[in-house]
N, C-alpha and C positions, 0 to 999 in steps of 0.2 A: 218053522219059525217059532217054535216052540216055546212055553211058558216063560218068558220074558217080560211081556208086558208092551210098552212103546209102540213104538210107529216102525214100522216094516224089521220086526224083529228085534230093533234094537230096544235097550235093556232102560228104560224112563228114570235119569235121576231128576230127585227133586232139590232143587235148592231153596236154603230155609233165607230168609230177609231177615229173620228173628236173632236182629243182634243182641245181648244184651250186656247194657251197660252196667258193672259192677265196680271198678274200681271210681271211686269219687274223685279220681283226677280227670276221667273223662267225662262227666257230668256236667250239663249246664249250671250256672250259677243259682239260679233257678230252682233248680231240682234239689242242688244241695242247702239250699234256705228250708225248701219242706223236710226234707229229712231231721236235718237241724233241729226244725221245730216239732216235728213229730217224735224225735229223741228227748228232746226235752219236755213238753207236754207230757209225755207218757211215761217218765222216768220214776213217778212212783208210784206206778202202777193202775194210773186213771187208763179210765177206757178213752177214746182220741178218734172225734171223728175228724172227715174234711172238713164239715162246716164250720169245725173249731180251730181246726188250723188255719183255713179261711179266715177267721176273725182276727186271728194270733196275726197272720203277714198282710192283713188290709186289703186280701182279693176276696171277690165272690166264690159263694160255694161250690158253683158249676168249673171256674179255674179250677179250683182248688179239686174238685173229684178227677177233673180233665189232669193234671197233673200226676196224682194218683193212680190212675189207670195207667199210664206211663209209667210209673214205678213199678206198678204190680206186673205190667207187662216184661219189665226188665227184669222182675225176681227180687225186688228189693223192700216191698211191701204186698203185707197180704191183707184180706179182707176177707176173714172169718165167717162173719155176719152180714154179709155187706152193707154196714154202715163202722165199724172198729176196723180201726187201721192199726195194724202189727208191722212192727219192723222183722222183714226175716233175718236168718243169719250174715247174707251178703248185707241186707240194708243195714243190720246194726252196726256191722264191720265201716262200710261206707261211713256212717253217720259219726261211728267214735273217731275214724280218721277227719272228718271236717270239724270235728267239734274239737280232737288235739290241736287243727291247727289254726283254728279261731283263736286257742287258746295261748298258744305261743303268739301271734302276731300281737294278741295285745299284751303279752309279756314285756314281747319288743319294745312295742312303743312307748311303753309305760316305764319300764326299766331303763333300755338304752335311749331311745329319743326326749324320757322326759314327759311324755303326755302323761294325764290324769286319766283314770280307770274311764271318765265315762268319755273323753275326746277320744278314748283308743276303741271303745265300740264302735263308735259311727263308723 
């Protein structure tokens, strides 16, 4: 039954759980607000922790790392130091794609519907 591994010879695969969420269309609404904010906060070049994005979208710091560890888990933020929070390449990608299309929708509104820049944020 030779070097195999497993249970009576047969050969043990492992299956991973370890989905990870990269493209920002499949992202909770949620997830794509901290990114958001962590692209913007850090866009020149500040350092960005959770507790300051935490303050940025009005949740606590422990949300706010609980969240991040789900990022970091999917590959989409890293943590250096663990306390700076880096967008990786997937996460930048993620982020510039929700940040284009914050940016069109309030184009929309603003242009074809007529709304004023700040009714087309809310």
């Amino acid at each position: 039954m030779g070097g195999r591994g497993g249970v009576g010879g047969r050969a043990s695969v492992a299956y991973s759980h370890d989905v990870r969420r990269t493209d920002s269309t499949t992202l909770s609404s949620a997830a794509q607000e901290y990114l958001l904010a962590l692209r913007v906060m850090a866009g020149d070049g500040s350092r960005v922790t959770a507790a300051q994005v935490g303050r940025h979208l009005g949740v606590s710091t422990q949300a706010a790392s609980e969240m991040f560890r789900r990022l970091a888990a999917d590959g989409l933020v890293s943590q250096p130091d663990r306390r700076e929070l880096v967008l990786t390449p997937a996460g930048r990608a993620a982020a510039d794609g929700i940040f284009r299309r914050h940016a069109l929708c309030e184009w929309l509104l603003s242009a074809v519907v007529g709304l004023g820049w700040a009714e087309s944020d809310e």
